[in-house]
N, C-alpha and C positions, 0 to 999 in steps of 0.2 A: 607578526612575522609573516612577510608576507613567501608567496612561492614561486619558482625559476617560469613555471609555464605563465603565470600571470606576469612576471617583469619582462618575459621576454613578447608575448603578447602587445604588451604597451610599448615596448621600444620598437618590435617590428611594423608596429602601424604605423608609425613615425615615419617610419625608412620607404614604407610601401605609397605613403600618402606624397613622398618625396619622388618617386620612381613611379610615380602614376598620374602626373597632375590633373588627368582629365577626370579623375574619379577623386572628389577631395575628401569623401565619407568612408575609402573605403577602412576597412578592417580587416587583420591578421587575426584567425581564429588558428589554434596547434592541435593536432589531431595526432594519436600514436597510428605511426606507420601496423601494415598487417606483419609484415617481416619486419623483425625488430634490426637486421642485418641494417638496414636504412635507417638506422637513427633514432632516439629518440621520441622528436616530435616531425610533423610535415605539414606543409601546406600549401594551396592551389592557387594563393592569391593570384599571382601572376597567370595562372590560367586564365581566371574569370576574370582578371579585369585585361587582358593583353588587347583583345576585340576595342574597347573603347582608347585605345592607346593608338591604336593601329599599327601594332608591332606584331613580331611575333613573338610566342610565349615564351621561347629559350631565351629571346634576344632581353624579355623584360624580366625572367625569371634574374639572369647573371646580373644587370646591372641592379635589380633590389639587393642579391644577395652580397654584391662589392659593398655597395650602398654599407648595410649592417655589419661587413666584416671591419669596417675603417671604426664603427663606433667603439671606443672603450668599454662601455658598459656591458656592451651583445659580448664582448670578446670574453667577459668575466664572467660570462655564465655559460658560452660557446665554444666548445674544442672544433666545430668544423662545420659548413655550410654545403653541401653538395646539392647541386643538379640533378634530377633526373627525369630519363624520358622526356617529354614533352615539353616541361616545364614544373613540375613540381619542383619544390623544395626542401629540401630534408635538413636534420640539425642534428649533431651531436652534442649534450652537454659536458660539459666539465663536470669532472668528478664530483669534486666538494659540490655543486649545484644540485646532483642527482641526491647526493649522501644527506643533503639538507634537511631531508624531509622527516628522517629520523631526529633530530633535531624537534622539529617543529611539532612531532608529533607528543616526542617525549615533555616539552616547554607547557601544553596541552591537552592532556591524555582524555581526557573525559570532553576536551572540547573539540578535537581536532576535526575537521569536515563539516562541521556546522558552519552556518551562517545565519546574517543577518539580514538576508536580502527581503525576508519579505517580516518586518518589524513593524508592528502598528495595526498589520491585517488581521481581519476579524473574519475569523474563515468555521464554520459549521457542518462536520459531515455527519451524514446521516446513515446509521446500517442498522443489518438487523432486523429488525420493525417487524417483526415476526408479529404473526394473528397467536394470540394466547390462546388457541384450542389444542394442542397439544408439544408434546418435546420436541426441543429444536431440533431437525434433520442436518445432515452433515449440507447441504445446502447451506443452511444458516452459518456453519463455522464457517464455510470459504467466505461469506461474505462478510462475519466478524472479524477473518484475518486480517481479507483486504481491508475492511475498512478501519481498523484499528489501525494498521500499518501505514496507510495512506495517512492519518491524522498526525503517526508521529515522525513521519516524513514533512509533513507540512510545519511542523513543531520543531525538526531537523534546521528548517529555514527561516526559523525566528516568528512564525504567525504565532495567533492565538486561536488554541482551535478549539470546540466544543463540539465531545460528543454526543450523538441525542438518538434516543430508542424513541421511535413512534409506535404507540401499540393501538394496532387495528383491534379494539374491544367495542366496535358495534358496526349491524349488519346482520344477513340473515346467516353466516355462519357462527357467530356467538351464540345465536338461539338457536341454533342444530347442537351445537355443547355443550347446551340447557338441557335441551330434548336427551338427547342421547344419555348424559349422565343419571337423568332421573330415567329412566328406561330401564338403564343397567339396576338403578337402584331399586326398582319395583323388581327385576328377576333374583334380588338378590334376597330380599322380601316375601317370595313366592308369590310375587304377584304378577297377573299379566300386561305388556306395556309394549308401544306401537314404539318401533326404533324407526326411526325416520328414514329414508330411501339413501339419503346423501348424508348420514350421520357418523360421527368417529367413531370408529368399532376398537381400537387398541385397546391392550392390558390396562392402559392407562383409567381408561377411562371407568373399566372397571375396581378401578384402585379409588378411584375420585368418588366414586359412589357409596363405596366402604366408608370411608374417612366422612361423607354426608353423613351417613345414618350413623355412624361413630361420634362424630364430634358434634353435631346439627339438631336436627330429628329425626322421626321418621314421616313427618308429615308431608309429604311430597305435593302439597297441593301450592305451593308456591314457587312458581318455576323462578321468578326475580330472585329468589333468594338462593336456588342452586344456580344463576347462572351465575351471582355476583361471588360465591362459595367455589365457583372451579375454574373461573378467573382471574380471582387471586391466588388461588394453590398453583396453578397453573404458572404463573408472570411469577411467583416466589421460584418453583422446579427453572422454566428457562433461567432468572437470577442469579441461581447456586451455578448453574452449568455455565453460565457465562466467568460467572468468577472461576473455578476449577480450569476455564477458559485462558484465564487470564486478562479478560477483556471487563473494563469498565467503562460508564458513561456519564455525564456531567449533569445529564438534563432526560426526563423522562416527558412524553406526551403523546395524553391521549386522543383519540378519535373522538371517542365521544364528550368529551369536551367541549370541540370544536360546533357539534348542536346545541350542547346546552349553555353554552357563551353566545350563541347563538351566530357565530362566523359566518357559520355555511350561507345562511339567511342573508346578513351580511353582503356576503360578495356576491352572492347570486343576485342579488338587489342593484348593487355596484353596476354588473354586467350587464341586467337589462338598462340602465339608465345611461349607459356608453353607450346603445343605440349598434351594440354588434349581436345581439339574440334578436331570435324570431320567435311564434309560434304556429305550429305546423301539426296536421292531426293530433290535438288536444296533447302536443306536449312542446316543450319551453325547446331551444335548438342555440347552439353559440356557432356562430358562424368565424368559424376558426379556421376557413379558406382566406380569410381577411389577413390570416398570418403564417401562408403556409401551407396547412393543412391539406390531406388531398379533398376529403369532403367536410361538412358541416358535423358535427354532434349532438347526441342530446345529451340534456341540461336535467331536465325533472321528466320525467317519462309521463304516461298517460294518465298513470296511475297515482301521480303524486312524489312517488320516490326517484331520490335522485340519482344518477350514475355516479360510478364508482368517480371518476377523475375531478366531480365537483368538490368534493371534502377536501381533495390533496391543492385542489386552486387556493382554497380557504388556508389550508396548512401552510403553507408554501407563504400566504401573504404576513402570516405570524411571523416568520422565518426572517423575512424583509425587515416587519416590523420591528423585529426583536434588534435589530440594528448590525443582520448580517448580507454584507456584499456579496459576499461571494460563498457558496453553498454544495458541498457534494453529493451527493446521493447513491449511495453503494447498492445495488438493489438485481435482482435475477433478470435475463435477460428475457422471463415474462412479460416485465413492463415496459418492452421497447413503445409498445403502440403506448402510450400515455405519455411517453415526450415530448411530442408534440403538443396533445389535448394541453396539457399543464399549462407550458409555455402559452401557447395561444392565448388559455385563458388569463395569465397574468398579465401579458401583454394587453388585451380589451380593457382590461382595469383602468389601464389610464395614469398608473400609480409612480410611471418611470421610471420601474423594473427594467431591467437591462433584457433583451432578446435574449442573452442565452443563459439567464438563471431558472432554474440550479444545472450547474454541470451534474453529468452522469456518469456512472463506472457501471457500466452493466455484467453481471459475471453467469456464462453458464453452470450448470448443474455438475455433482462429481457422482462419478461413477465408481464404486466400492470393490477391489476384488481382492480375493484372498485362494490360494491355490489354483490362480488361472482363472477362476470362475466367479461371476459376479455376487456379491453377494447384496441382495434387496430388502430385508426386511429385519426388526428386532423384535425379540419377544414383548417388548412394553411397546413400541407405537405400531404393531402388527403390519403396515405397509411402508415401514423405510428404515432407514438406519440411522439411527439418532448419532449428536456432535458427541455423546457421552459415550456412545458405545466405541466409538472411533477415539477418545482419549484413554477411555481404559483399555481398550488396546495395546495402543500406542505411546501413549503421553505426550502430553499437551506439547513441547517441543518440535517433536515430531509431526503432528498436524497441523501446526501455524506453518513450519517452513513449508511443508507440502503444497497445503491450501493455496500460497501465495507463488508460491516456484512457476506457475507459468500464466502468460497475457490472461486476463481477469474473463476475456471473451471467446478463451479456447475451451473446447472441452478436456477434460481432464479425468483421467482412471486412478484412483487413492487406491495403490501395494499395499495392501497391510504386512505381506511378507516382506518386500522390500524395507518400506517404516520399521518394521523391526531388525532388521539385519544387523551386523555391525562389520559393514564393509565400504569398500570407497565407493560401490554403487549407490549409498544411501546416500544423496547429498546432506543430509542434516547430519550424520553421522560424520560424515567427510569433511564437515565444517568443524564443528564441536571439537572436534578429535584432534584439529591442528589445533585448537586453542589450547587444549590436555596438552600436547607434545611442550608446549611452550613453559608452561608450568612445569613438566620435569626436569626441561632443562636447568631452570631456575633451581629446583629442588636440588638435582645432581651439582651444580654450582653453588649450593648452600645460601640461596637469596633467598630471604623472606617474599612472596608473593606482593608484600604490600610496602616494602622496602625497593622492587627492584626499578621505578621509573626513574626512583631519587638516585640511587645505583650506577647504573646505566646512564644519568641526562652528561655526564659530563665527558664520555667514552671519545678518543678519537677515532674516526669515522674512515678515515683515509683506510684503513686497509679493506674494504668494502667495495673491490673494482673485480672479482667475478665473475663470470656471464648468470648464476645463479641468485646471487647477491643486485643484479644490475636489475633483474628480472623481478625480482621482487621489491625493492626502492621502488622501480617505475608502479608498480600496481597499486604501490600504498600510495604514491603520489597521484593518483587519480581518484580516488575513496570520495575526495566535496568532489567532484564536478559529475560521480556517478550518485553520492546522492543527492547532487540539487539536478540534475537527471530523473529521476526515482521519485521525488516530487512533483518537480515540472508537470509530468505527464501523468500521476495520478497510478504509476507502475511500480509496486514494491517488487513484483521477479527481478526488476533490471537487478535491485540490489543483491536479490539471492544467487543470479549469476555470477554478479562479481565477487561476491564472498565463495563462492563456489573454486574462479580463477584465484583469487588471494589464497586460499585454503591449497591448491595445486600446488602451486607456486613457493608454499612454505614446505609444502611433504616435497617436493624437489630439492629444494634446499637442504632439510634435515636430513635428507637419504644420502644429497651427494658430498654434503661436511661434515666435519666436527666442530664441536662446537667451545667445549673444554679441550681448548691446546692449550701447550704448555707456552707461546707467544703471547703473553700479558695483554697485550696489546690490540693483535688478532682475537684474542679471547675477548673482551672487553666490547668491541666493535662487533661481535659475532652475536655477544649477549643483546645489546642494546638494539639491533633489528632483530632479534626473535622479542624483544620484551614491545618495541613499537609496533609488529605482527600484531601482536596477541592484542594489543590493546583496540587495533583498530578490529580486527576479529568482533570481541566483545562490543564494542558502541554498535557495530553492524548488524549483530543479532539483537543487540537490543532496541533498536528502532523498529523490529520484527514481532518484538517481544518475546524473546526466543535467550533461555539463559547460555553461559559458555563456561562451560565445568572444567575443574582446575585437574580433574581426573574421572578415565572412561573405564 
């Protein structure tokens, strides 16, 4: 079933490619006017293309718009074609066209907004990747939102996406919470023990040292075996708190792996034989200006060991291998400088990797406040505020919309009192809550919840002409083209704005009607867009991962 913005789209590029012949490509894109007083939908064609025309833009705007008022078919979807200013052009639909959408929605309900545009794609995002030395910080959530939401935004548009945790479990901070846990385990012991300068000091790690000498021994002369002892307690704790999260993953992989498969070796071999490394004061260099870069890098340092960003070349080439085109990577906007380094290196590989894999979402840090005042730390990871501490709060609900509600690259301050409120300033709450009102209505009209699309699908629609009614039609009928939007760009907020406007939109509605009149008819037509709300409501929070409660 298709929709009024896509038939009229197709038939005005007709009419425009007809009224422009010096431009035979071009294209009628429908954009909603800012003031809806103008119509419908609008658009500039005749602007931008009047210059190659060598008219002027009213002169080409009027005769496109004659052009399409003669066609039958514009006429059956179009009450009126106006001018304005310069040369825009605005449209008014016909009713039944606007009303369609409830239709389409109800014919639909689990499917409607989805697409199939990107079908066949084998798409890989990567979040999270948390170093397993201690609880996830609320850092981690935002970047589990985003990146959960971005994959089922990409899953919105028909790809095939696979989630993957990379766990950073080697390097000299795994054997700092080696050290550190047996430390804590000698103080616990009465024995004395050197804590290391840059070592984890939280509750936690005193809890990890218990459960050593509890469950293990007390023989602490084997630091491999506590380190391998509280990095998996550890990857189990983040595990639980990601489920409690909400967030699952398809494919787990580790760092060290990648040495003892011996990769790293591998590509670092690759790269000297591509003839883009050098060596330079007794260490290895990738000359990564070759692609970019502002200077060169190192590769293997003086000492043998190699930089951070050679392992992630290595990773990265698995990624390829594993037979993914195209690749996300959700990750703190710590790692901006290593975008480059990666890319470079995969590009000297020679392996014809595309320039810009893997894309990146980089997201700043959240800042925690509660009574005004920030709050920095929890009693178990002693310097931050864990993603747990912020669900028990809150509830998971609550922190996913949060986390995601604005650009992945803004900074952002998490209300705890806000989150918890229940007012229309909490957008989560503001959201949720029109989905509740829509479920009463159904209640007070005695629909079974799971009875009412079947209900509703056959309602005539015709009394649904409104300014409040008109206003909401239009916003559901934008729902695919904000989330193949919301994909596109790798931006779950866009969606949480719009559910934010549809959520308005519907508490306008319910404040300034009724909904149970005694016009069977009106009645019937009044149900069937609150039941096509509510449903689009739910598919939006749940691309989110976010549920939609049938009462608040």
């Amino acid at each position: 079933m298709t929709d009024p913005k896509t038939d009229l789209e197709r038939l005005l590029t007709g009419h425009a490619r007809a009224t422009m012949p010096a431009q035979p490509g071009v294209a009628v894109t429908l954009e909603r006017p800012r003031d809806p007083a103008h119509g419908d939908f609008a658009t500039n064609v005749a602007l931008a293309g009047a210059r190659a025309q060598k008219r002027n833009p009213r002169e080409v705007a009027q005769a496109f718009a004659a052009r399409a008022q003669d066609d039958a078919a514009v006429r059956a979807l179009v009450e009126s074609i106006d001018i304005a200013g310069p040369g825009f052009v605005n449209l008014r639909l016909v009713p039944a066209a606007r009303q369609s959408v409830v239709r389409r929605i109800l014919a639909e309900p689990g499917a409607y907004g989805r697409s199939a545009s990107r079908a066949g794609e084998r798409i890989m995002v990567e979040f999270v990747s948390a170093n397993p030395t201690g609880p996830l910080h609320v850092g981690h959530g935002r970047q589990a939102a985003l990146g959960d939401a971005i994959a089922s935004l990409l899953e919105s548009q028909g790809a095939s996406v696979t989630r993957e945790f990379y766990y950073n479990d080697a390097g000299q901070q795994i054997q700092n919470l080696a050290i550190s846990v047996r430390a804590r385990a000698k103080e616990i012991l009465g024995e004395s023990g050197d804590f290391p300068e840059d070592g984890y000091r939280g509750e936690y790690i005193r809890e990890l040292a218990q459960r050593y000498l509890d469950e293990v021994c007390h023989d602490l002369s084997d630091i491999e075996a506590i380190r391998r002892f509280a990095v998996a307690e550890l990857r189990a704790e983040q595990d639980r708190d990601l489920a409690a999260f909400g967030v699952r993953f398809d494919h787990y992989y580790l760092e060290s792996s990648l040495y003892a498969d011996g990769r790293v070796e591998a590509a670092v071999a690759r790269l000297v034989a591509s003839g883009h490394t050098y060596e330079s004061e007794g260490a290895l260099w990738l000359r990564s200006t070759d692609f970019g870069d502002d200077k060169d890098r190192v590769m293997r340092k003086s000492d043998g060991g190699y930089t951070y960003f050679v392992p992630d070349v290595a990773y990265h080439v698995t990624k390829w291998e594993r037979g993914y085109p195209r690749v996300v990577n959700v990750q703190g906007s710590d790692h901006h400088s290593t975008i480059t380094r990666v890319r470079a290196g995969l590009q000297a590989l020679g392996m014809g990797i595309p320039a810009g894999f893997p894309d990146y979402v980089l997201h700043k840090m959240v800042t925690v406040m509660r009574g005004g005042e920030e709050v920095k730390i929890s009693k178990r990871a002693g310097s931050y505020v864990t993603l747990r501490d912020l669900i028990d709060e809150v509830g998971r609900d609550a922190v996913r919309f949060f986390l995601v509600s604005r650009k992945a690259d803004s900074e952002f301050a998490f209300d705890i009192d806000l989150a918890r409120s229940q007012s229309e300033d909490n957008p989560v709450y503001y959201v949720q809550y029109a989905h509740a009102r829509v479920a009463s209505v159904l209640r007070q009209a005695g629909i079974a919840r799971a009875d009412a699309v079947a209900r509703c699908a056959g309602a005539d629609l015709a009394p649904l002409a409104g300014s409040h009614e008109r206003s909401l039609l239009n916003r559901l009928a934008d729902y695919p083209g904000e989330l193949a939007a919301a994909a596109r760009e790798f931006a779950p907020h866009q969606l949480t704005f719009y559910l934010k406007d549809l959520a308005g939109a519907f508490h306008g509605y319910y404040n300034a009607e009724r909904f149970l009149v005694d016009d069977a008819t009106l009645r019937d037509a009044r149900l069937a867009l609150a039941v096509a709300t509510g449903e689009v409501l739910k598919n939006g929070l749940a691309v989110l991962g976010i549920g939609a409660p049938d009462e608040m």
